[in-house]
C-alpha positions as CSV (number, residue, x, y, z in Angstrom):
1,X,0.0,0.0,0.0
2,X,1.5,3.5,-1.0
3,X,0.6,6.2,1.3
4,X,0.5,10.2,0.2
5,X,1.3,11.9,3.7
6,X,1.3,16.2,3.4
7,X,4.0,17.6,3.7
8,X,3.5,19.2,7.6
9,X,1.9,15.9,8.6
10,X,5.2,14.2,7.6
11,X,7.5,16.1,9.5
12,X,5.4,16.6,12.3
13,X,5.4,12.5,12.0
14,X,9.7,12.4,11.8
15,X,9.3,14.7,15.0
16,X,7.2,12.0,17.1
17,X,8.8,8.8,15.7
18,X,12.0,10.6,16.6
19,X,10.5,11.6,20.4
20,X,9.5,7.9,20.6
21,X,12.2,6.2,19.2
22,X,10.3,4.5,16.1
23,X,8.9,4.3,13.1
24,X,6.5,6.5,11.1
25,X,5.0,3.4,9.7
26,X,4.7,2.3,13.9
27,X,2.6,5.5,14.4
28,X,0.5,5.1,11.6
29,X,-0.3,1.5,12.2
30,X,-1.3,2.5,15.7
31,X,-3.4,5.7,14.5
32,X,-5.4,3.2,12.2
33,X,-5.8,0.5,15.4
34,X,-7.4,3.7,17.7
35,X,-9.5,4.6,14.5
36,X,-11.0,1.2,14.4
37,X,-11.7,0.6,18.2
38,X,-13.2,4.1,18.1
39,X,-15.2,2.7,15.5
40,X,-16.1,-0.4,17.4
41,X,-17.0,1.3,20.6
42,X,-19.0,4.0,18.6
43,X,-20.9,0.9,17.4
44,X,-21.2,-0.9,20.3
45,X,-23.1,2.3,22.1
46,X,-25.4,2.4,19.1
47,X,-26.6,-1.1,19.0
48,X,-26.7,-0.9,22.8
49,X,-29.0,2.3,22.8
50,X,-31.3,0.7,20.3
51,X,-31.6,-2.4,22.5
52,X,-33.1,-0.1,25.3
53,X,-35.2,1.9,22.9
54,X,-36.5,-1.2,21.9
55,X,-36.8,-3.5,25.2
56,X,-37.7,-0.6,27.1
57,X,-39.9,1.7,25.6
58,X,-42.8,1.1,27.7
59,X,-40.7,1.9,31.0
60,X,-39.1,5.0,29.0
61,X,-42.3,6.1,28.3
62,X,-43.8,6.1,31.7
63,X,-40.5,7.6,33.1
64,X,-41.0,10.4,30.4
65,X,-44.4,10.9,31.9
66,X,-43.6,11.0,35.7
């Protein structure tokens, strides 16, 4: 896979793989992996809140009312 990087984003990139004493390839690998678990997570909450909406309408409903 080839990867077009800006120009700022690349040095800014050298700076931190520099600071942590690895790879710019490293860093981006690990940017992707918290992208993905964001992901996840963000979909995890979702299907989670439409599991109470539907289960639980009723209650919702009356504690909307009280």
């Amino acid at each position: 896979m080839n990867l077009r990087v800006p120009e700022d984003l690349d040095h800014r990139l050298d700076v931190l793989a520099a600071e942590e004493h690895t790879s710019k390839s490293a860093l981006l690998l690990q940017g992707a992996e918290l992208i993905l678990q964001r992901h996840g997570r963000r979909r995890e909450i979702n299907e989670g809140l439409n599991f109470v909406m539907s289960h639980d309408a009723e209650l919702l409903k009356r504690l909307e009312d009280a």
